[in-house]
N, C-alpha and C positions, 0 to 999 in steps of 0.2 A: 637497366632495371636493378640498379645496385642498392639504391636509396633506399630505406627502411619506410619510408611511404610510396615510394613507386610498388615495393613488394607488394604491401598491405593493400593496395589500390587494383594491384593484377589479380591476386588472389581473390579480392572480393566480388572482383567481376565473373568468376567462373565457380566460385564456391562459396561466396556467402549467400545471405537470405533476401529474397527477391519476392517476396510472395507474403509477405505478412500485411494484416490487414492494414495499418497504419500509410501500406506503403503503396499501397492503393488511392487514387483520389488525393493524391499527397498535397495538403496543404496547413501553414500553421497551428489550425485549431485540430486539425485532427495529429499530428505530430505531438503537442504539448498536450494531450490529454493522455497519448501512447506516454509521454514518458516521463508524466506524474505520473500513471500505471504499472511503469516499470521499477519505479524506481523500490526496493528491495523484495522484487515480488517479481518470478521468473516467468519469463515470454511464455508456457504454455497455460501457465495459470490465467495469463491477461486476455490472451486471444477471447475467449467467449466474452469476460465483462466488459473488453473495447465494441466489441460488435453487440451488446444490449444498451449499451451506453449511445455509442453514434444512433442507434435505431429512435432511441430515445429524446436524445439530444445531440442533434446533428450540426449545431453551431452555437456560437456565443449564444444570440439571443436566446435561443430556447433554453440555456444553460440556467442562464443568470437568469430569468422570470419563471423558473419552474420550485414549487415548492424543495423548500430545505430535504422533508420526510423522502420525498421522491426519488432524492440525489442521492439520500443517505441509502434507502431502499437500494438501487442499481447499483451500489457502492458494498452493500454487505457481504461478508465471505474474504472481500482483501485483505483488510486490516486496514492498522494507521489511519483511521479516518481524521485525521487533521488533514491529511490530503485531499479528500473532498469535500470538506470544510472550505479552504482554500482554493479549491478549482473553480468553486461557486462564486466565492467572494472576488475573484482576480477576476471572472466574467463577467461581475457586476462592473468591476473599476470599467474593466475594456467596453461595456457598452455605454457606460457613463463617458469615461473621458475619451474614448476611443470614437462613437460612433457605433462601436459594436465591431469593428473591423480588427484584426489581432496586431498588435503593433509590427514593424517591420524591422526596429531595431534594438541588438540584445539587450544594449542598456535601460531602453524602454521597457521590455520584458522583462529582465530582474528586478524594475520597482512593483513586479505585481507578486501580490501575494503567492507563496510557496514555488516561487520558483529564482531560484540560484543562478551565477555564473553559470556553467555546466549544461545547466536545464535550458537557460534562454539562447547560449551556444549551441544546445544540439538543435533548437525547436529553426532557426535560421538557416545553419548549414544543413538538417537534413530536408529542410521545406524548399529553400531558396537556395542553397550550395554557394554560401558565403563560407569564407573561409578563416574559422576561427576553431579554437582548439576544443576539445572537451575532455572529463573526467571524471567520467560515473565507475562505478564500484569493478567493471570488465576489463574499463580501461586502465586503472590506475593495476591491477592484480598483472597487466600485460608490462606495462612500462617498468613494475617495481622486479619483473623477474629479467625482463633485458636488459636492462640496467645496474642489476644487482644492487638495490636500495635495500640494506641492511637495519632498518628502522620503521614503525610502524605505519601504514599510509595514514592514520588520521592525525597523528603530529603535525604542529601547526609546521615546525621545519621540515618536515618531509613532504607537507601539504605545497610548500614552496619548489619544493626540489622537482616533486611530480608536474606543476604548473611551467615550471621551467624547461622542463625538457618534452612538455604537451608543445609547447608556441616552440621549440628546435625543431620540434620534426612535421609540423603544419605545411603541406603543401600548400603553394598558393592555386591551384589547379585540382580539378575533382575533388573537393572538400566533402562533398556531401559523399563520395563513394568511402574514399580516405577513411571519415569517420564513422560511416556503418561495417567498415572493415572491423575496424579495432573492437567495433562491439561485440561485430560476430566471429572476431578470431578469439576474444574474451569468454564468449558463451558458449562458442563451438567446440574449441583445440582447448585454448590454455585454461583450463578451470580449475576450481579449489583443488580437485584430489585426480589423482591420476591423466595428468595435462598429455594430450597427442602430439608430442615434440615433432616424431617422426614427420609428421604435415603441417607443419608450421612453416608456414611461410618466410620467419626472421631468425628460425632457429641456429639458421649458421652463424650470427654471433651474438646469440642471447648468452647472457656470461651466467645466467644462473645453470641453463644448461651445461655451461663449458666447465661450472663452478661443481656440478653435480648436486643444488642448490632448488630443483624447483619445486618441491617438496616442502622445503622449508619458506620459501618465498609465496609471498608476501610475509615479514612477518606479524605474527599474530596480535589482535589487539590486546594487552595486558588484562588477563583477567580478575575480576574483585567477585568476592560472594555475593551470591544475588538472594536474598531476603526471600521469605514464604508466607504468604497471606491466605488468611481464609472470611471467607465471607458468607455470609446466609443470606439465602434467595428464595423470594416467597413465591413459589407457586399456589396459586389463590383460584380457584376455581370456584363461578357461581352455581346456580341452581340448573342453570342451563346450558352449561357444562362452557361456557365463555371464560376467557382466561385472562386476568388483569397484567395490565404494561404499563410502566413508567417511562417516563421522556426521561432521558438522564440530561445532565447539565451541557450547556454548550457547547464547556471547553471538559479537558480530560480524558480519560480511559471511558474509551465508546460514546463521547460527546455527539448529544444530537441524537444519538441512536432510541430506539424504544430497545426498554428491557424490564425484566425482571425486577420487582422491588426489591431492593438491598440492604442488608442491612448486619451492621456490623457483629452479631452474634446472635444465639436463639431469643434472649432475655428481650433483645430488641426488638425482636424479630413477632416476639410474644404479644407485645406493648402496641404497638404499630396494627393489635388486630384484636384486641381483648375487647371492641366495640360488640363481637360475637360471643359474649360470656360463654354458652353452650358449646358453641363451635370452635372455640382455642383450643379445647382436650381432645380432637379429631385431627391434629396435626402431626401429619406425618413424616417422619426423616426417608430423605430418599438416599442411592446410593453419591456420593460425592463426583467432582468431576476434574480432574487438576489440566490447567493453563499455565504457558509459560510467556510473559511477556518479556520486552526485552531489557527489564530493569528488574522486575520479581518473577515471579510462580504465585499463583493464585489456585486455593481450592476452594471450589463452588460447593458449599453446602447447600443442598435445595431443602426447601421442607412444603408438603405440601398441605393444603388447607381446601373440601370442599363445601360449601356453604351449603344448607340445606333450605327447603323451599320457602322455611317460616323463618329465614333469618332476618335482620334487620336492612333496610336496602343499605348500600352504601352510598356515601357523597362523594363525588369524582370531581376532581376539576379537567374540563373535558381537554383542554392544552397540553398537561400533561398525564393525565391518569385517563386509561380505557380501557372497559373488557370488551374481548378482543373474539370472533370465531375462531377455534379452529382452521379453515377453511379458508379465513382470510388472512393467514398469519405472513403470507409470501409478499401482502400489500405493504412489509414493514421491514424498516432498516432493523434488521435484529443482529446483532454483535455475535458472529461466527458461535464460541462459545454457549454461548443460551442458544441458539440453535438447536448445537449439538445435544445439549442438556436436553431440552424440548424431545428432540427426535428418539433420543436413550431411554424416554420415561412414556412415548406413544403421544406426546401434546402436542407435537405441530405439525399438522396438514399438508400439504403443498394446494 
């Protein structure tokens, strides 16, 4: 048991994670929806949205013929929705050119949409325990501190360096346990800040330990200033206290999702509603809300606007613009953010 995957292979068998819902009824599709799910978004957060999602959509097919809003609905609160954007659209491919059946080989599954070397490597070895290497964000933070990789993990040459020493230490025997090790010695022991050397199972010659090094390991992605946005959002309430949503655009920041009208400052904001001559001097600023994505910072100016009984009705195109109940605000992919906004100011329901 000297081998740096025999270790990782013993240890996992008596102390990693054995119980999570993915690993239950273990099959492709339910594997590759866990870990689009995971992917920058931690196991306890997932656990409830895997188990409303399989409830929901418990195979390709129901995947891929279930409305867009739907997906995006049982999707809201994770973020990144370009991921279930793509979980939908690679369930269309696979029932299209698939049959509806999940492909069996990696190369097949990384030509489908949002899913990577890595991603189609784990959906294989943890489904069918093929034995192929992976490196998601646990793994590379475990291999960059054994190895004492003194350069960033998302350099394209370090992106090599990691992939090289993934396929060195690839058992060809217990693949699937191998690599639910590495993930859970990633999540469990070795993490961003105060790692549990003492119970590390490889710590006897992990050089970052031996280097006094794990602290500083991985090192960090070079940092740039990140920009500060603000935007105004129209809270528009009618006579019947219903609350207007936009469809935001496909692709982008909260694509697909319903939200809030937006719009780039009050003047616009003003223009976009001046159809209510009377009712534009009734707009009120609420308090702001700041977001941080992973490229800016966003401050949500809300302003709210309620319509009175004798206002003019409005014209909606029902595709993308609806006002909305209270009541039924939980029927809609809302973008975490406007949520919270919602819930800070008494306007959404459950």
């Amino acid at each position: 048991m000297d081998s740096f995957s025999s270790r990782i292979i013993a240890w996992q068998k008596h102390a990693g994670r054995h119980n999570l819902p993915w690993q239950q009824q273990v099959n492709r599709y339910r594997v590759w929806v866990s870990e689009i799910m995971l992917q920058q978004t931690q196991v306890a957060t997932v656990i409830p949205y895997f188990e409303r999602f399989m409830q929901r959509f418990p195979d390709v097919e129901s995947l891929a013929t279930a409305p867009a809003d739907d997906v995006l609905a049982h999707w809201a609160g994770l973020g990144y929705y370009a991921r279930a954007r793509n979980l939908q659209k690679a369930a269309i491919k696979v029932l299209e050119d698939f049959g509806g059946k999940m492909p069996e080989e990696a190369d097949e599954l990384e030509g489908l949409p949002g899913i990577g070397r890595s991603t189609a490597a784990a959906i294989v070895s943890l489904s069918d325990g093929v034995a192929l290497p992976i490196l998601d964000g646990n793994v590379k933070r475990v291999f960059a501190r054994h190895a004492s990789i003194d350069s960033w993990t998302g350099a394209t040459k370090t992106q090599k360096q990691l992939w090289a020493l993934a396929e060195e230490r690839m058992p060809e025997q217990s693949a699937r346990a191998y690599n639910q090790g590495l993930m859970d010695l990633g999540s469990q022991l070795c993490t961003r800040s105060k790692p549990q050397c003492q119970l590390c199972p490889v710590a006897e010659d992990c050089l970052a330990l031996a280097q006094g090094r794990t602290q500083e390991l991985p090192v960090p992605k070079p940092k740039k200033s990140i920009p500060t946005k603000t935007a105004a959002f129209l809270v528009l309430l009618n006579a019947k206290g219903e609350l207007l949503l936009q469809r935001r655009p496909p692709s982008g920041i909260w694509g697909g999702l319903w939200c809030l009208p937006q719009h780039d400052d009050l003047d616009a904001l003003k223009a976009s509603v001046s159809v209510w001559q009377n009712d534009i001097n009734q707009i009120q600023a609420l308090p702001t809300l700041q977001h941080v994505f992973s490229h800016y910072k966003l401050t949500l100016q809300p302003y709210q606007l309620r319509l009175g009984a004798t206002s003019k009705t409005l014209t909606i195109a029902e595709n993308s613009e609806r006002f909305v109940r209270p009541e039924m605000m939980s029927e809609y992919g809302l973008p975490a953010p406007i949520e919270k906004l919602l819930r800070k100011h008494g306007l959404h329901i459950d």
